[in-house]
N, C-alpha and C positions, 0 to 999 in steps of 0.2 A: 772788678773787671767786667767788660761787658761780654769779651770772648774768654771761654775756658783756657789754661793753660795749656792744655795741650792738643793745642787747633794746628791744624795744618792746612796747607792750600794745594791745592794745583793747579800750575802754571804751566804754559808753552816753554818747553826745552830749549826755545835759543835767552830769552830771560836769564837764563841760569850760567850762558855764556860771559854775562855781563861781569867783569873782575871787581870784590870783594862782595857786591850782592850775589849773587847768582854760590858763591861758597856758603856765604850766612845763610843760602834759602838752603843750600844741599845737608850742611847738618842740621839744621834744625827741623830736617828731616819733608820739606816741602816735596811735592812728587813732578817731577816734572812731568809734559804731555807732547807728543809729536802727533799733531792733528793731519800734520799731512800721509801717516802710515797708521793708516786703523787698525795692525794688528800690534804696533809698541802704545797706541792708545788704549785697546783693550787690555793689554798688560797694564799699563801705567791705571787705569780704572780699578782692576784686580787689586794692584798693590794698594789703590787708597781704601778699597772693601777691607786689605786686612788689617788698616790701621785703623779703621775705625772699631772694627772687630778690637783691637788693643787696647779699645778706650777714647783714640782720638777722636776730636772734631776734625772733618775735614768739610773745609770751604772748596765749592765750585763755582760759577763763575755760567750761567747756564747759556747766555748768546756766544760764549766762547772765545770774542773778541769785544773789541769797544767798538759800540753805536759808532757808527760815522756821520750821523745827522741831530746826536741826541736825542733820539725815541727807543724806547724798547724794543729790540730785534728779537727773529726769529731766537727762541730756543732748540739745542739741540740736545741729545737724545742722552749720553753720558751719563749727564749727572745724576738722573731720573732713575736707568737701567741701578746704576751704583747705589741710590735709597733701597729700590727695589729689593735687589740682590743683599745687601745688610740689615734689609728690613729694620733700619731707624728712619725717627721722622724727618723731614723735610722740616727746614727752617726757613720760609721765605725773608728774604732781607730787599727791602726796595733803598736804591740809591739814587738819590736825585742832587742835580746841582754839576756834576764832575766834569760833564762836558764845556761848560762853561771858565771851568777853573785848569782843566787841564784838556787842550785837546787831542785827539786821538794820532799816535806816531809822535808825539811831542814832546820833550820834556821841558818846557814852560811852563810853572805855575802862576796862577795867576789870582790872587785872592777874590774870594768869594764866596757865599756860602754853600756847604754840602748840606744834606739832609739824611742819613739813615735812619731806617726803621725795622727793627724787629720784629715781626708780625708769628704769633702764634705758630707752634709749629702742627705740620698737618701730619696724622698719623697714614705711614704707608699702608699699612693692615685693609686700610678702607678702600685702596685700588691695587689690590693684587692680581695681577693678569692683567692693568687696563692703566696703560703706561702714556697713552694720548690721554687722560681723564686724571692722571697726577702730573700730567708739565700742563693745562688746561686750567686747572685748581692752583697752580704756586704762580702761573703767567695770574690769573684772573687778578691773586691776594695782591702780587705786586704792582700790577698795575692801577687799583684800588688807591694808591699811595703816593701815584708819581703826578704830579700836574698835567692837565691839558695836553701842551706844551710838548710833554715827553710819551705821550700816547703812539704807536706804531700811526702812517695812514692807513684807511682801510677800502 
């Protein structure tokens, strides 16, 4: 398998509105995230620190929403603080293709190919205290991997 068995995600809380997925995500124990109230995000952060403390993988998701133009967006702070705070590595993963095959607010698929990549993972150890210089390091890896094409402008 390419992910661990016991990976989990976290997702925006209305997701999980959604009837028979959003139940499949809640036991399989997904964490949902209300990005719009930063103090049930900074819970919902907390609770993915203790799952990972349990053993799990947890998946973030670090622009937080999907590109609206298909380029790499800003990242936000979350995910980073949450390596930090569990002190495990960072897995950067670059995804390329998706905006094409599926676009953003949509549920149209539309065949075509995606592309993941696993890339190395970066030990937090090496930026302890210096949290712009570990989303800096996992933005640079990923971006390393995505096309031209899918580069932010700058």
């Amino acid at each position: 398998p390419v992910l661990p068995v016991t990976t989990r995600f976290v997702s925006k809380r209305t997701i999980f509105w959604i009837p028979v997925l959003g139940q499949a995500m809640a036991v399989a124990g997904f964490i949902p995230i209300d990005r719009q109230d930063r103090a049930s995000a900074i819970r919902s952060l907390s609770r993915a620190t203790e799952t990972i403390r349990g053993g799990a993988s947890v998946i973030l998701f670090p622009e937080g929403t999907r590109s609206r133009d298909g380029r790499l967006a800003k990242f936000k702070r979350g995910a980073f603080h949450l390596a930090l705070e569990a002190g495990v590595p960072v897995v950067p993963v670059a995804i390329s293709g998706t905006f094409h095959v599926v676009k953003p607010r949509s549920i149209v698929v539309r065949p075509g190919p995606v592309e993941v990549t696993f890339l190395p993972p970066i030990d937090v150890a090496d930026y302890a205290g210096d949290l712009e210089g570990l989303m800096a390091k996992v933005r640079s890896e990923i971006a390393s991997r995505l096309p031209a094409h899918e580069f932010p402008e700058t």
